[in-house]
C-alpha positions in Angstrom: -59.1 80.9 -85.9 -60.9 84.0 -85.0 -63.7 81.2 -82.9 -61.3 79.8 -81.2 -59.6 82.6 -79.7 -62.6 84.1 -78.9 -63.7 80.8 -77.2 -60.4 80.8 -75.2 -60.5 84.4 -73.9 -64.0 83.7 -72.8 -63.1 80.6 -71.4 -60.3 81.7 -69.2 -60.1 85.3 -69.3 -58.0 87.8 -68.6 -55.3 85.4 -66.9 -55.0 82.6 -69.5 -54.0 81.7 -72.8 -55.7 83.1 -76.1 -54.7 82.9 -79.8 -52.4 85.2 -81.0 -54.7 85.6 -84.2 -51.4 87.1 -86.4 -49.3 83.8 -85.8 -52.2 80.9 -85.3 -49.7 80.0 -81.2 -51.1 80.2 -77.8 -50.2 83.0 -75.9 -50.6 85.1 -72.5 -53.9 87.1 -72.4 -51.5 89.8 -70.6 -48.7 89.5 -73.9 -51.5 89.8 -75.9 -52.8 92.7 -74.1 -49.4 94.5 -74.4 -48.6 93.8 -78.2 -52.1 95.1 -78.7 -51.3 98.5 -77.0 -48.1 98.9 -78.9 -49.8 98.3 -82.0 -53.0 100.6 -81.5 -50.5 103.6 -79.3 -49.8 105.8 -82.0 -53.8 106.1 -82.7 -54.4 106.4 -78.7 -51.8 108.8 -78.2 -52.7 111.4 -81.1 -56.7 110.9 -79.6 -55.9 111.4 -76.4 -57.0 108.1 -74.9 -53.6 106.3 -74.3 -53.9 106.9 -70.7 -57.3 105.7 -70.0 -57.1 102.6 -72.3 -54.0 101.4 -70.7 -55.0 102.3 -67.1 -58.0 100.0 -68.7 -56.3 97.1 -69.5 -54.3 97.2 -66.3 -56.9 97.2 -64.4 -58.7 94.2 -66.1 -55.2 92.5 -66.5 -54.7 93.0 -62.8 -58.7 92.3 -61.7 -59.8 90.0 -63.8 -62.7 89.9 -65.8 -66.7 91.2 -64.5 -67.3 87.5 -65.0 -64.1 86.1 -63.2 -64.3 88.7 -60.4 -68.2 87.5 -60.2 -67.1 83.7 -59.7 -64.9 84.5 -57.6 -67.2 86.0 -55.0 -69.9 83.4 -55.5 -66.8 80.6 -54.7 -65.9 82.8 -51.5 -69.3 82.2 -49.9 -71.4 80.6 -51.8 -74.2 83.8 -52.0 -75.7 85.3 -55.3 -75.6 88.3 -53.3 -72.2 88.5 -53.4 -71.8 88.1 -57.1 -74.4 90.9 -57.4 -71.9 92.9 -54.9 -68.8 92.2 -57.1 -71.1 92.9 -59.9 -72.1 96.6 -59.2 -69.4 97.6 -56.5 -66.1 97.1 -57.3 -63.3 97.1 -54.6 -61.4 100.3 -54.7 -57.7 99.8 -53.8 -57.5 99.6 -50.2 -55.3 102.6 -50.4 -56.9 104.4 -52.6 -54.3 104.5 -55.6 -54.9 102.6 -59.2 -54.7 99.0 -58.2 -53.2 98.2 -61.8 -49.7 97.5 -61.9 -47.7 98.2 -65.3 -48.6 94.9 -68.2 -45.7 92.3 -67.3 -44.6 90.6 -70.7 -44.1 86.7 -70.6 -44.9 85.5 -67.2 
């Protein structure tokens, strides 16, 4: 079980459906995401690193993976440059705040 949702959340990333390893079913990438914050919070708060870790996820949730953003600029223009772009420069917010919005559950 452990293959296969390994497989599917490097098949479709951050947006699609993995294995919810606990139950065996398909689920959201993002609802996994979330349950997976719940259950490691306690640890993350008492070391500090809530914040960061779920300003993480967000921001992957919300950005996609290196790999999907990286496709996604090669499929803009067609240019390995660009995929070396997306690679090493990441698009800040283009007002400056955190571009990751709070971990929707069940879309």
């Amino acid at each position: 079980m452990l293959r296969a949702a390994y497989w599917l959340a490097a098949r479709h990333g951050a947006a699609g459906t993995g294995v919810d390893v606990r139950t065996g079913r398909p689920a959201a990438q993002r609802d996994l995401a979330a349950d997976l914050l719940a259950g490691a919070g306690p640890a993350l708060r008492e070391s500090g690193d809530a914040r960061s870790v779920t300003r993480g996820v967000r921001r992957l949730l919300a950005g996609g993976t290196g790999a999907e953003r990286q496709r996604a600029a090669h499929r803009r223009r067609d240019r390995l440059t660009d995929v070396v772009d997306a690679a090493l420069l990441p698009e800040p917010a283009a007002d400056g705040t955190d571009p990751a919005p709070p971990i929707p559950r069940g879309t």
